[in-house]
KEVEXKOL-269415 format. One record per residue (C-alpha): residue number from 0; residue in three letters; y, z, x. Coordinates in pm, whole numbers, padded with zeros to 5 digits. Example, Ala and Ser with C-alpha at 12.3 -4.5 7.8 and 13.67 -1.06 7.14 Angstrom:
% KEVEXKOL-269415
    nr   rest       py       pz       px
     0    ALA   -00450    00780    01230
     1    SER   -00106    00714    01367
% end
This chain:
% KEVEXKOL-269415
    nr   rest       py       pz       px
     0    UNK    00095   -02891   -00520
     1    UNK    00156   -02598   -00791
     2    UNK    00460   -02455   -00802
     3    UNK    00504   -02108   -00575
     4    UNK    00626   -01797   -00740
     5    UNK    00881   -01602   -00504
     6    UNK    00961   -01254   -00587
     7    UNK    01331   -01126   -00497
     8    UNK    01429   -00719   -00419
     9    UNK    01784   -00602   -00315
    10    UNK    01680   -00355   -00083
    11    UNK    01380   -00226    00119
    12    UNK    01463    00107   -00070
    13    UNK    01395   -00076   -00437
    14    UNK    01044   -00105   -00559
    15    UNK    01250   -00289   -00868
    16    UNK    01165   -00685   -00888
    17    UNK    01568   -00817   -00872
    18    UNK    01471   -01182   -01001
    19    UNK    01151   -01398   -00957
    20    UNK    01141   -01814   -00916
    21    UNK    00893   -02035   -00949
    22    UNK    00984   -02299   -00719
    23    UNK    00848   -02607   -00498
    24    UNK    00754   -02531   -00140
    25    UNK    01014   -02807   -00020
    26    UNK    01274   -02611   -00193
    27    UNK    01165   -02260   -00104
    28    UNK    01117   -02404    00258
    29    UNK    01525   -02497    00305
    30    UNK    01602   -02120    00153
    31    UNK    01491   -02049    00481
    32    UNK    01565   -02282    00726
    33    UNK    01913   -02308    00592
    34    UNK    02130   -02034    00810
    35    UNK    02073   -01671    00888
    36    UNK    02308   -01434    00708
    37    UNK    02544   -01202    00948
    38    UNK    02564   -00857    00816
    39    UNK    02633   -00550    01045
    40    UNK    02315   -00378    00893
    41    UNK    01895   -00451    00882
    42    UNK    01850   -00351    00535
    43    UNK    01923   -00691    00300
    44    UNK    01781   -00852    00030
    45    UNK    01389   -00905    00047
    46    UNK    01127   -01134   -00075
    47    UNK    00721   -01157   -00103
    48    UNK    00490   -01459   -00260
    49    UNK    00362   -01234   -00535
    50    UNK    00315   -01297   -00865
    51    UNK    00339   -00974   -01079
    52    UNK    00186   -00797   -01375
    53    UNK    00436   -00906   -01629
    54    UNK    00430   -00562   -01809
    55    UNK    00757   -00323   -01773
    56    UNK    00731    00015   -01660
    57    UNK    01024    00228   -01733
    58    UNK    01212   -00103   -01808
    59    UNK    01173   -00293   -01517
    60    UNK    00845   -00434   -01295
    61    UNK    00764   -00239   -01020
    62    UNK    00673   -00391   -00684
    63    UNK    00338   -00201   -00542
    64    UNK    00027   -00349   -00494
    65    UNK   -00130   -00233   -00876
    66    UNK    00064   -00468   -01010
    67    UNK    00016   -00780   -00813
    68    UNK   -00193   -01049   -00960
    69    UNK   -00189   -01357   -00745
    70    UNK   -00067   -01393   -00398
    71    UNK    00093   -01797   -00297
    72    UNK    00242   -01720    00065
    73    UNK    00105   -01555    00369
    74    UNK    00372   -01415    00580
    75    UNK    00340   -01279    00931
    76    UNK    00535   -01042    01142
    77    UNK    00570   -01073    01493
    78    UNK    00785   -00788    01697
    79    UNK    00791   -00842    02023
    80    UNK    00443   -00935    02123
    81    UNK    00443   -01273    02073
    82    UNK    00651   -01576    02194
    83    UNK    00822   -01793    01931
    84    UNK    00693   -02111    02140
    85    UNK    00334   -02011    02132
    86    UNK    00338   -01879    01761
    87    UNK    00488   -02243    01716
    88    UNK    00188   -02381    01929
    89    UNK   -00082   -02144    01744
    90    UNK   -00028   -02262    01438
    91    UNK    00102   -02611    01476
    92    UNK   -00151   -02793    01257
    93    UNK   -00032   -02601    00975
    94    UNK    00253   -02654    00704
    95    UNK    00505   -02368    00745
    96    UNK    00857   -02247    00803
    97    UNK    00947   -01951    01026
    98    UNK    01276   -01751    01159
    99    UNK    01368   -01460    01404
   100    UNK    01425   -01163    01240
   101    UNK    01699   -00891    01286
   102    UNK    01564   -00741    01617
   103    UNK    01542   -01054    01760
   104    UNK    01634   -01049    02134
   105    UNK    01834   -00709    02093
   106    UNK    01832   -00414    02336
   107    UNK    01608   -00200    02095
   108    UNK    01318   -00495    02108
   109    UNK    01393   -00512    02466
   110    UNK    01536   -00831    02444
   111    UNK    01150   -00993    02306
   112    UNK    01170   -01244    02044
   113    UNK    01125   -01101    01709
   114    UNK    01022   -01349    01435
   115    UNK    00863   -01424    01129
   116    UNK    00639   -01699    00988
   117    UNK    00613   -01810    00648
   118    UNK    00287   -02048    00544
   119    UNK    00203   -02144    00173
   120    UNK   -00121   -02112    00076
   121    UNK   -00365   -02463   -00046
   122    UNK   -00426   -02190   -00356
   123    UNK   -00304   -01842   -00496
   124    UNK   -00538   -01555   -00418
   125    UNK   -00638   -01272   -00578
   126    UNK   -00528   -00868   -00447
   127    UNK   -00906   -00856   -00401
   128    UNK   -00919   -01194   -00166
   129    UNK   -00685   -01092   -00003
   130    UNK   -00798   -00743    00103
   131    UNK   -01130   -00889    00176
   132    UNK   -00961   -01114    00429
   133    UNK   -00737   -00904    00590
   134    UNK   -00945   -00856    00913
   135    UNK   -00941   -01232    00987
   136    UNK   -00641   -01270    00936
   137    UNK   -00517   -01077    01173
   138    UNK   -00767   -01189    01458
   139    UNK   -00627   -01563    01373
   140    UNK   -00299   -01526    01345
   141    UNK   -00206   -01353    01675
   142    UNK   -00028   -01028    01779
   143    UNK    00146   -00902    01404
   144    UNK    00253   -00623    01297
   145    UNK   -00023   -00480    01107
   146    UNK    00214   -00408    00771
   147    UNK    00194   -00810    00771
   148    UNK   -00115   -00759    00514
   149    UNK   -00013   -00492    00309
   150    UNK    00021   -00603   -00048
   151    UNK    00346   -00652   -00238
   152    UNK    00551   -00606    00108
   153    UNK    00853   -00754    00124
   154    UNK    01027   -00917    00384
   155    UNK    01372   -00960    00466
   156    UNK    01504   -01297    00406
   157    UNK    01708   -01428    00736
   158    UNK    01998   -01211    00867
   159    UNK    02082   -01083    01209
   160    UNK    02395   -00898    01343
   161    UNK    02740   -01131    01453
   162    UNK    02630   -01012    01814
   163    UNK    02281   -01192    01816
   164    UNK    02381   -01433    01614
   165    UNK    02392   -01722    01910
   166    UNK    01972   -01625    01909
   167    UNK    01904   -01661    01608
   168    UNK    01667   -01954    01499
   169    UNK    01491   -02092    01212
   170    UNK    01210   -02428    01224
   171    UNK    00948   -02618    01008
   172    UNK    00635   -02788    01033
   173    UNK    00450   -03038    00888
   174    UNK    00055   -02961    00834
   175    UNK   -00205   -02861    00604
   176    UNK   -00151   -02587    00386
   177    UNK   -00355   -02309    00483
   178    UNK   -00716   -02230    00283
   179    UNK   -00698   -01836    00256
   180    UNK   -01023   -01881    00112
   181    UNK   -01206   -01994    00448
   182    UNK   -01169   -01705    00634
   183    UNK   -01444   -01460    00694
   184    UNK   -01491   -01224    00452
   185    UNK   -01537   -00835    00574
   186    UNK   -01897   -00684    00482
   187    UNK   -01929   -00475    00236
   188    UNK   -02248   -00330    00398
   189    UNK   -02125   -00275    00725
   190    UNK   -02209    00018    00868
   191    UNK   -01953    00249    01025
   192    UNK   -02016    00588    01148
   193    UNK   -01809    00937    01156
   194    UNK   -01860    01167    01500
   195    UNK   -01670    01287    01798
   196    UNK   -01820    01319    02057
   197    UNK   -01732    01553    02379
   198    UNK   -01961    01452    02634
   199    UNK   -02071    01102    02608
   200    UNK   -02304    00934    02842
   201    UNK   -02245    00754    03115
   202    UNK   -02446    00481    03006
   203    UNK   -02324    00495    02637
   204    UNK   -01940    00420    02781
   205    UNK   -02079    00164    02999
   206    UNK   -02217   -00020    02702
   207    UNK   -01924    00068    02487
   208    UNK   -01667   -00075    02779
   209    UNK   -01886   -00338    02803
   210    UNK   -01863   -00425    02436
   211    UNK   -01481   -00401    02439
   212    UNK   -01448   -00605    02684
   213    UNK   -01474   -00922    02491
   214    UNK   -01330   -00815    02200
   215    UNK   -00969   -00978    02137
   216    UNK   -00700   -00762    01889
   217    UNK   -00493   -00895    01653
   218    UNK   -00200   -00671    01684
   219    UNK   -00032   -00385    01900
   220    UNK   -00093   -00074    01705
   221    UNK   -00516   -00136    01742
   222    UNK   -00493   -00171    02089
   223    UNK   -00290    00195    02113
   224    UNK   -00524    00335    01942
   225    UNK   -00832    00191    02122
   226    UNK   -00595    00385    02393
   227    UNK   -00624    00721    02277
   228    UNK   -00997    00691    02151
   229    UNK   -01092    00541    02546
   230    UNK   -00876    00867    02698
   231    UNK   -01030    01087    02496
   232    UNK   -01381    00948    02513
   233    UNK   -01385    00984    02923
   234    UNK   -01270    00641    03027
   235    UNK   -01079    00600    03307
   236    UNK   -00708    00455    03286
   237    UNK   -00905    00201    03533
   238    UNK   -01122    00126    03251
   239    UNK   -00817    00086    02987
   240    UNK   -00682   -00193    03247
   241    UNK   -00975   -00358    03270
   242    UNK   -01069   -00391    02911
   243    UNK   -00699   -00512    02850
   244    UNK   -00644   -00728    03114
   245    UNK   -00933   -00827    03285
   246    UNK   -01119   -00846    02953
   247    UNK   -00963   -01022    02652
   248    UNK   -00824   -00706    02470
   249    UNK   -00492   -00749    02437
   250    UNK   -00395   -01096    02712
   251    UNK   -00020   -01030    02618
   252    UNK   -00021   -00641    02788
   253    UNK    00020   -00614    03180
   254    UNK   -00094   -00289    03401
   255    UNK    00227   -00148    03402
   256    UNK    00170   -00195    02995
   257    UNK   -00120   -00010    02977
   258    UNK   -00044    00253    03253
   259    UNK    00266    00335    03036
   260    UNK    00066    00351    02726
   261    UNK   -00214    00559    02889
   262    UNK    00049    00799    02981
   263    UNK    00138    00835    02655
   264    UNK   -00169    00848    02491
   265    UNK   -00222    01184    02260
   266    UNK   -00425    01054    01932
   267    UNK   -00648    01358    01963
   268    UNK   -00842    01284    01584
   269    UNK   -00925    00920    01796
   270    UNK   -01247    00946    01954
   271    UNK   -01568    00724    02069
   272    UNK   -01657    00656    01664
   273    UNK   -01339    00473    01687
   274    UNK   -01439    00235    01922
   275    UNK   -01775    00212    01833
   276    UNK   -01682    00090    01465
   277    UNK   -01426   -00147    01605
   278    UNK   -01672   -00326    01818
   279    UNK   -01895   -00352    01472
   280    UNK   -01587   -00489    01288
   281    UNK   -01519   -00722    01561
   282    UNK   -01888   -00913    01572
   283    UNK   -02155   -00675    01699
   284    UNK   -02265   -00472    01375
   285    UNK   -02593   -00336    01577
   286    UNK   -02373   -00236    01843
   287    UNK   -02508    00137    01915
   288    UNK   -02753    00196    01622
   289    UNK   -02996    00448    01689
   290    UNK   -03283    00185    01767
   291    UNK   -03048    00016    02033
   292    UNK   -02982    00321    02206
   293    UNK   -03373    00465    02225
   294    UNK   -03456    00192    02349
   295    UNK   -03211    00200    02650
   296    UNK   -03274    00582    02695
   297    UNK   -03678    00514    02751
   298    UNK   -03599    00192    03022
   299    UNK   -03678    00283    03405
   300    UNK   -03404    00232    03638
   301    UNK   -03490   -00083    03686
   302    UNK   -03514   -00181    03379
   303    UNK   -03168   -00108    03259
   304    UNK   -03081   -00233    03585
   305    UNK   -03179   -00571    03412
   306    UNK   -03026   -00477    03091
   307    UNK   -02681   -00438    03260
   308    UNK   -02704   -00782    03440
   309    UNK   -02804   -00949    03092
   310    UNK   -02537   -00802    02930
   311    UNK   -02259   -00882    03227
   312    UNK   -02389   -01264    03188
   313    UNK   -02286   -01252    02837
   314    UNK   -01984   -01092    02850
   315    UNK   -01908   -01350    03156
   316    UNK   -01983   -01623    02923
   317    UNK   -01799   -01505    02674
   318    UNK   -01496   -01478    02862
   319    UNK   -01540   -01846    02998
   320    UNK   -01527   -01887    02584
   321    UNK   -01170   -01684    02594
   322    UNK   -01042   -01864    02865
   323    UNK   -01117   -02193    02694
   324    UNK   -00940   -02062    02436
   325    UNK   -00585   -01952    02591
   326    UNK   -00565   -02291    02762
   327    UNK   -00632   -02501    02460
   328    UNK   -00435   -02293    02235
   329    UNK   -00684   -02289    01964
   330    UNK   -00867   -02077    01763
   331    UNK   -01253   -02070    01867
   332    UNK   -01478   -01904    01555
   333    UNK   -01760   -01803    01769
   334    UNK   -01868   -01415    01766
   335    UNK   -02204   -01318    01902
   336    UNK   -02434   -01033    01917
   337    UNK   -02662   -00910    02173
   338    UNK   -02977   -00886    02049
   339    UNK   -03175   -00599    02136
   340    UNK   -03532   -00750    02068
   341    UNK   -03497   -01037    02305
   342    UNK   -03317   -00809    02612
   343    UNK   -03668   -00664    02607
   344    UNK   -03821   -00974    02591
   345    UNK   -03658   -01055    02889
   346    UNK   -03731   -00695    03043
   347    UNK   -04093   -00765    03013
   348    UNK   -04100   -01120    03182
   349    UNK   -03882   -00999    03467
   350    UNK   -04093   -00682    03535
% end
């Protein structure tokens, strides 16, 4: 195992590199499982699994995503919308060390657990690798906080206040180190598109809800803003629910969740090109092209009649896939596609 190169910051405030170390992941790994640190304020000292460009600027190397070179650890934030028990669970078969953070359990978080989870990687990455991964990474690894990706963060190492100290928690596991290299890398030629529209179809938001409803997000701030672009688009807050929690959306949101949110919603720059890209990103990169759509718009009645019941068997199968999925607590890398040559295949037998 090569040795992992830890990067060290005194504040969130200081893009200055305090020290570096270039250490074993056994000894990295009792750093922080040892104890959490009990200081009456968030803002403490700060690390990252970046090794940077060894050149000084102004006299001192600056932390900011120019200047990394390799990445060694991949660490994910989790604030409030996952479970420390079924983060533990997700990603029990691999090597990795993990503690609640400051917010952990306190009134602010509404008492959720607050955590983070450190793996080291089977080999450094590049900046590039990394950014090309970033979309995977998130579907696999669960609810995060989206900054959990951003290169050169830094995260705090563990601390928490004397009054949630009895909650605080830090474990290990034993696995295989994790192989940043075998995730999916995101298409370069995917195509996204740029419109907002004000009076959409209905049969354009059927297809669109019908897309969504399969699709499963990786963290909170994706599914707010699938929020906005759904209100905004003519969806129903009926539609929001169902996509959430009837679909596979977001499993860890109830109704009250998304009524609340739906109340809330105001992204007015979110609109249906929003959720039409996201579907792409998320498996279905011929979802609405122009040759899909004409050839919805010239079907009789009765033929999209047959197109709707063809696509509600797929989405029901794939949501026999999801369910699979929650109760086995394991990661399932199937996406698929409806493909629009052999729906009118199937138009033409049926008719």
């Amino acid at each position: 195992m090569y040795k992992l190169h830890i990067s060290y910051f005194s504040s969130i405030y200081d893009n200055k590199i305090k020290y570096t170390d270039d250490t074993t992941w056994e000894s990295f790994k009792s750093t922080i499982i040892n104890k959490h640190t009990v200081t009456n304020k968030k803002d403490f000292m700060l690390f990252n699994g970046m090794v940077f460009k060894d050149t000084l600027n102004d006299g001192f190397v600056r932390r900011c995503a120019d200047n990394v070179q390799a990445i060694t650890l991949l660490i994910l934030d989790y604030d409030g919308d996952e479970t420390v028990n079924s983060i533990k669970s997700r990603l029990g078969g691999y090597e990795h060390a993990g503690y609640t953070s400051y917010s952990h359990h306190t009134e602010r978080k509404d008492f959720k657990d607050c955590f983070r989870v450190v793996l080291p990687l089977k080999c450094p990455i590049t900046l590039e690798e990394m950014k090309e991964r970033k979309d995977d990474i998130a579907r696999w690894a669960g609810a995060i906080d989206e900054t959990s990706t951003d290169i050169s963060r830094g995260f705090y190492l563990p601390s928490c206040s004397a009054e949630t100290l009895q909650y605080a928690e830090t474990w290990d596991n034993n696995g295989e180190f994790l192989d940043l290299l075998s995730f999916t890398v995101k298409s370069a030629n995917l195509e996204l598109i740029s419109f907002n529209e004000t009076d959409v179809s209905d049969e354009k938001l059927a297809m669109i809800k019908e897309a969504l409803s399969v699709i499963t997000l990786g963290y909170e701030p994706e599914w707010v803003k699938v929020c906005w672009a759904m209100k905004n688009a003519g969806f129903t807050v009926n539609d929001f629910i169902d996509v959430t929690c009837n679909g596979s959306l977001m499993d860890s949101k109830s109704v009250e969740d998304c009524q609340k949110r739906w109340q809330k919603a105001d992204g007015k720059t979110t609109n249906t090109g929003y959720l039409v890209n996201l579907i792409r990103k998320h498996g279905n990169p011929e979802f609405m092209k122009k040759q899909q759509v004409d050839n919805f718009k010239k079907l009789k009645p009765k033929e999209k009649n047959i197109v709707k019941e063809i696509v509600q068997e797929f989405n029901t199968l794939a949501l026999e896939e999801i369910a699979i999925e929650k109760e086995e607590k394991s990661k399932i890398k199937k996406q698929s596609t409806i493909n629009t040559v052999d729906i009118m295949n199937r138009i033409k037998k049926g008719i």
